[in-house]
C-alpha positions as CSV (number, residue, x, y, z in Angstrom):
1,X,-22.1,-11.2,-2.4
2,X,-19.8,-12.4,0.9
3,X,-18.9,-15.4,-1.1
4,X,-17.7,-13.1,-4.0
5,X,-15.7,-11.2,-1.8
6,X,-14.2,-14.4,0.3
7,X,-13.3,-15.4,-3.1
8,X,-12.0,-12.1,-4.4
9,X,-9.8,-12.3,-1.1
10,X,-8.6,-15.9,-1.6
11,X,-7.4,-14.9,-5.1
12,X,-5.5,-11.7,-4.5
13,X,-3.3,-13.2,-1.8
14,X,-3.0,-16.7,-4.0
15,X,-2.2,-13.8,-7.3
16,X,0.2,-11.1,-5.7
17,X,3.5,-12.6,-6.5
18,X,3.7,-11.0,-9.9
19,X,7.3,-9.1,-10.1
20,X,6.6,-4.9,-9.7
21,X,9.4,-2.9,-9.8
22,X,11.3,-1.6,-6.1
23,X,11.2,1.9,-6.0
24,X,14.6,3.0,-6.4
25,X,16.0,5.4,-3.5
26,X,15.6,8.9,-4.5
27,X,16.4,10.7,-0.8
28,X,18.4,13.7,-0.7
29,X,17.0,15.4,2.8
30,X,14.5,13.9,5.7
31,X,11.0,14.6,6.7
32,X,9.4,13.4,9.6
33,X,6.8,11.2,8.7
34,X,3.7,9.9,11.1
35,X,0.9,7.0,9.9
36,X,-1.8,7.2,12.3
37,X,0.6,8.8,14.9
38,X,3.2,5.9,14.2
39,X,6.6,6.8,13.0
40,X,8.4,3.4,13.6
41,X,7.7,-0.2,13.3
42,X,3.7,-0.7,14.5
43,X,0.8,-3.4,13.7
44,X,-1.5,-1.4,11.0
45,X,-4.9,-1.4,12.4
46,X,-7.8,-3.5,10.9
47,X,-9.3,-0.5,9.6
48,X,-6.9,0.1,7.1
49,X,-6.6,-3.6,5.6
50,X,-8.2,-4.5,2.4
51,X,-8.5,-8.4,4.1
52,X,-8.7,-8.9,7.7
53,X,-8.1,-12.5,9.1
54,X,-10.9,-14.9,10.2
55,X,-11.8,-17.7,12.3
56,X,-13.8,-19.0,9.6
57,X,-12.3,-19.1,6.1
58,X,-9.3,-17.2,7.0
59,X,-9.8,-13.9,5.4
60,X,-12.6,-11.4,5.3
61,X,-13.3,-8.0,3.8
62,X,-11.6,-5.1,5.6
63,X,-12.5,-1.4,5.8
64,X,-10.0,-0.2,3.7
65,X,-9.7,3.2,4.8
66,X,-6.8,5.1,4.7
67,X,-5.2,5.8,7.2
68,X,-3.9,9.6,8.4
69,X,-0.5,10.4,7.7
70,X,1.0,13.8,8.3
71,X,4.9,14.8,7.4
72,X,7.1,17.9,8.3
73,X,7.4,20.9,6.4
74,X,10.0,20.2,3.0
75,X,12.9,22.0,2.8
76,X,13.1,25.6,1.1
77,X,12.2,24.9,-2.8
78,X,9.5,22.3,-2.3
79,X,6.3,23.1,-4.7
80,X,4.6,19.5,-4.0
81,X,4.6,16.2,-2.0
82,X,3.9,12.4,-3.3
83,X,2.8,9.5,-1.4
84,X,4.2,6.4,-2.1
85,X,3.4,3.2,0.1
86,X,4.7,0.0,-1.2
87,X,4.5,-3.9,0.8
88,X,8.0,-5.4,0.4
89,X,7.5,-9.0,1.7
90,X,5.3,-10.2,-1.6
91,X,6.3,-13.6,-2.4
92,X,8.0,-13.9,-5.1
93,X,6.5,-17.9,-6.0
94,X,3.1,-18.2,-5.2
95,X,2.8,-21.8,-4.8
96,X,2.1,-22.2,-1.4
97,X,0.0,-19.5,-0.8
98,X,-3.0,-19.3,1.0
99,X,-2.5,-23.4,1.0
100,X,-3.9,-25.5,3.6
101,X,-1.3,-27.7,5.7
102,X,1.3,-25.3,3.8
103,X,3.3,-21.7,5.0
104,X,5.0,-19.5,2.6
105,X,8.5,-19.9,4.0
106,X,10.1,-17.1,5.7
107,X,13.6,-17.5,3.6
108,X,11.7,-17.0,0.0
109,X,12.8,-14.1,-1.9
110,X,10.5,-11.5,-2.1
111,X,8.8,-8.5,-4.2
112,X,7.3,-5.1,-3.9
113,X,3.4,-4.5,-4.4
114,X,2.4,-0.9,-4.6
115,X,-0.4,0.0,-2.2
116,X,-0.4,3.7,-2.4
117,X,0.0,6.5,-5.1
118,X,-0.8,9.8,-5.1
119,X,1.3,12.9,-6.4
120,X,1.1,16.2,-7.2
121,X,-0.1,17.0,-3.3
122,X,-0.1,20.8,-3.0
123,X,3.1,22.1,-0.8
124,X,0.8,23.7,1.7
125,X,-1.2,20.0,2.5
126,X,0.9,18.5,5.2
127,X,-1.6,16.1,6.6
128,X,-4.2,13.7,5.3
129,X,-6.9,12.9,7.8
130,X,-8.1,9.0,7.8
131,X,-10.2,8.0,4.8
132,X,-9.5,10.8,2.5
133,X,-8.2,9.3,-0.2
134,X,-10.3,5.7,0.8
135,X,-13.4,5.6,2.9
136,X,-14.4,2.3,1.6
137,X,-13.4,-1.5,0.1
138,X,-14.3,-1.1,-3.4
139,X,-15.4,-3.5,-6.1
140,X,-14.1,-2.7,-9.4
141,X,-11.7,0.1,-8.1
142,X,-11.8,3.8,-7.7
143,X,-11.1,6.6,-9.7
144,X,-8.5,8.5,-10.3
145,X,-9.5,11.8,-9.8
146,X,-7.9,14.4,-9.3
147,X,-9.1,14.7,-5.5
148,X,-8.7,17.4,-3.5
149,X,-5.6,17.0,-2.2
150,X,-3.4,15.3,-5.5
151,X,-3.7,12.7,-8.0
152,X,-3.9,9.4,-8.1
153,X,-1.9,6.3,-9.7
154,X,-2.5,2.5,-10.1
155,X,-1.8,0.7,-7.1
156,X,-1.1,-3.8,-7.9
157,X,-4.2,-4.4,-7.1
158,X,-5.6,-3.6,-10.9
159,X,-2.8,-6.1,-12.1
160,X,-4.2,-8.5,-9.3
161,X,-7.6,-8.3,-10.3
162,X,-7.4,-8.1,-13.9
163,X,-8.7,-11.8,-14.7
164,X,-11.0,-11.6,-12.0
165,X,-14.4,-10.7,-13.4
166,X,-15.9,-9.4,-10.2
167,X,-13.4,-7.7,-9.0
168,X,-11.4,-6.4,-11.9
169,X,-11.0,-2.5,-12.8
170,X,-8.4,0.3,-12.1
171,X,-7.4,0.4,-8.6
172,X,-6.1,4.2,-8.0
173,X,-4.9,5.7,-4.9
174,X,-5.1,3.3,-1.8
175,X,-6.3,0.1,-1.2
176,X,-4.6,-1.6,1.9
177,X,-2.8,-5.3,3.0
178,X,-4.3,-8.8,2.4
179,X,-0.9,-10.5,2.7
180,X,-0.9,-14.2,2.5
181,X,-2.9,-16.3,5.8
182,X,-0.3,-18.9,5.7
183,X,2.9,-16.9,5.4
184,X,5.4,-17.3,8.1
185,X,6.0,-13.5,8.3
186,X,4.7,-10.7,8.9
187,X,4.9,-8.0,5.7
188,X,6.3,-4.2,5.9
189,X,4.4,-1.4,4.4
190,X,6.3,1.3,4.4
191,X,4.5,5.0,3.9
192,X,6.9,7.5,2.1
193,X,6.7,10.9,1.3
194,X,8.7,13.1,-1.0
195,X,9.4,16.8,-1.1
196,X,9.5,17.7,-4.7
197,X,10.8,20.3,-6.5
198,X,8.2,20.9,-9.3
199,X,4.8,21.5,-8.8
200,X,3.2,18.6,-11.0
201,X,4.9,15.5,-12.2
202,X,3.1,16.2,-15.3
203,X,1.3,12.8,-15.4
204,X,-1.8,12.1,-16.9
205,X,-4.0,8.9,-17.7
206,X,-3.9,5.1,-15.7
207,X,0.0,5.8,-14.9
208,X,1.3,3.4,-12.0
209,X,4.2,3.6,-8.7
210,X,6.9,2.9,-11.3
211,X,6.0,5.8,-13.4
212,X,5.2,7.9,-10.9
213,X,8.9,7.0,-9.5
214,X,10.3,7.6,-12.4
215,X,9.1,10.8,-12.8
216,X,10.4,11.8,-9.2
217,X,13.9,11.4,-10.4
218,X,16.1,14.5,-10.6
219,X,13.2,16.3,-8.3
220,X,13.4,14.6,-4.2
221,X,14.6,17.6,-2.4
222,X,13.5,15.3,0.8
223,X,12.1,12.1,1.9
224,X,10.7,10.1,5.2
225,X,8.7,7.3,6.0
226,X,6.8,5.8,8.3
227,X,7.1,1.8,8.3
228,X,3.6,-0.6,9.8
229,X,3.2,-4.4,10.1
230,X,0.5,-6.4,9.4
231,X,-0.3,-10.5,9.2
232,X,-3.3,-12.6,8.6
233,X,-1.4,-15.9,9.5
234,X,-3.0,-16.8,13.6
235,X,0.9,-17.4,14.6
236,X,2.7,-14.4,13.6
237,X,0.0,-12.6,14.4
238,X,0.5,-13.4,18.0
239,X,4.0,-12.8,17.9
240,X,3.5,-9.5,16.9
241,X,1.3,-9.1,19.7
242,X,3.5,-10.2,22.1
243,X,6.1,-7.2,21.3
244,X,3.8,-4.4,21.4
């Protein structure tokens, strides 16, 4: 079973260059928005990875637990909240990846992976406490629900999965980085929430971040985010740590 999930690991970071849409900006207003009590730039925890990095091998299993985010009250008119958390450093060719005596260059363009979905979030939930939405790494995905506090969409790692046979299923809600061990930067996840003016999105069955987005349109009354780091590659993971 740990070689299954090494491998599973090795193949979502040498798989996640396929093109996903960037979530177009919607943002009218702000909201203050706070990833385990974060607001700007920080290194996500370990905890809240879906691969961690490792001496031997390079990558591991991670937690995968959510991690708490909280956001200030939406302005007057707000009858629900989404989550949206997307990485925008996925390399866009996949060549080098996860490649010994190789790096993913720092100058390659790059695309946007959906980590997180989940709409329809009641207007009286401001907070999610760590793990609510994912307490666990999962094999074969997790449901969508609804949970108790909204629903849940595809995140990329379904698509990343798909032709993996232990691993593939639908991945809804969160599931957290495994960027690339060889890349020569680190990757931004930004956490975003949006104060909606309807109370449901009115979406049903395995819809994904660009549906979900697209429903949002015509109804942001507000948005913020919160924006974490994360690296598996040994170098740029000390450079991060020298800046903390």
């Amino acid at each position: 079973m740990a070689n299954i999930k090494l491998a599973a690991c090795a193949l979502l970071a040498a798989t996640a260059a396929a093109v996903w849409a960037t979530p177009p900006a919607l943002a009218q207003a702000t909201l203050k928005v706070s990833v385990d009590s974060f607001t700007r730039v920080k290194t996500i925890p370990d905890r809240y990875a879906f691969c961690n990095p490792a001496k031997e091998g390079h990558v591991k299993p991670g937690a995968d637990i959510s991690p708490r985010i909280s956001w200030s009250k939406g302005p007057a008119g707000t009858k629900s909240y989404a989550i949206i958390a997307v990485d925008n450093d996925v390399p866009s060719i996949r060549t080098d990846m996860n490649q010994e005596g190789k790096t993913v260059s720092a100058t390659m363009p790059r695309l946007t992976f959906f980590h997180w979905v989940l709409v329809d979030i009641a207007p009286t939930v401001r907070h999610l406490a760590a793990g609510e939405d994912s307490n666990s790494r999962t094999v074969g995905g997790k449901p969508q629900g609804p949970t108790k506090v909204g629903l849940r969409g595809l995140n990329n790692y379904t698509k990343v999965f798909a032709s993996n046979e232990q691993m593939k299923g639908q991945y809804f809600g969160y599931d957290g980085p495994c960027p690339p061990w060889n890349d020569e930067i680190p990757h931004h996840y930004h956490f975003t929430v949006y104060a909606l003016s309807a109370a449901t999105l009115g979406l049903s069955g395995p819809f994904d971040g660009p549906d979900a987005m697209k429903a949002m349109e015509g109804l942001v009354l507000a948005k913020g985010e919160a924006v974490g780091v994360y690296a598996q590659n040994p170098a740029v993971i000390a450079e991060l740590h020298k800046k903390k």
